[in-house]
N, C-alpha and C positions, 0 to 999 in steps of 0.2 A: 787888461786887468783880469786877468783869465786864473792866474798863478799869485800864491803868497805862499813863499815859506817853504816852495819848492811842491806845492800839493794843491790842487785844484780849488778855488773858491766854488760855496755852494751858491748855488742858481738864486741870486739877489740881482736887483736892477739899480744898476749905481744911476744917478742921475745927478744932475750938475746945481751945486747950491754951496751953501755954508759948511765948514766943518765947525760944528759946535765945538770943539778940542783946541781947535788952534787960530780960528775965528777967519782962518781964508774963505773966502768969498770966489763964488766963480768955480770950483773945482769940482771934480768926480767925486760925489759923496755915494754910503751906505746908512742905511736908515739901520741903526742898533737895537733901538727899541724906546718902549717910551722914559723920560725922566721927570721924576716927580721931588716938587720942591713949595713949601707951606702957602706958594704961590698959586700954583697951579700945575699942568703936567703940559709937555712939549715932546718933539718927536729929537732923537739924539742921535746924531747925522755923525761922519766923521769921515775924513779923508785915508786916502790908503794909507802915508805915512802911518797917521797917527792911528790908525785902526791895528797895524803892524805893530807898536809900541803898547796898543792896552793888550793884544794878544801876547806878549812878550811877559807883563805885569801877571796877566790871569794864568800863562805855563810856571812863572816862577812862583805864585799865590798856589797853585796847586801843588806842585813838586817838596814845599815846605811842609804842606800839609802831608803828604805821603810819607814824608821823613819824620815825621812827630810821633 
């Protein structure tokens, strides 16, 4: 997991838990940051897949906005 996207990931320590995104258990997670909910706040893990797919959401969340 050296490579996403064809471009180097930055110097994070994937370690092995929960993807809070798609609830597998057991895989190579990134810690995203923290998420806050009228609960309380929790650390928001996520697998490569689906780390791939919100990075996919936040280029086309941007690119709409440059176009506006």
């Amino acid at each position: 997991m050296t490579k996403r996207g064809g471009r180097p990931v930055q110097h994070r320590t994937w370690v092995v838990g929960e993807c809070w995104r798609c609830d597998r258990i057991g895989v190579p997670v990134l810690w995203l940051g923290p998420v806050q909910t009228d609960l309380g706040t929790g650390p928001f893990q996520a697998c490569e897949p689906c780390i791939l797919r919100l990075e996919a959401k936040v280029y086309a969340y941007a690119e709409q906005r440059d176009t506006a």
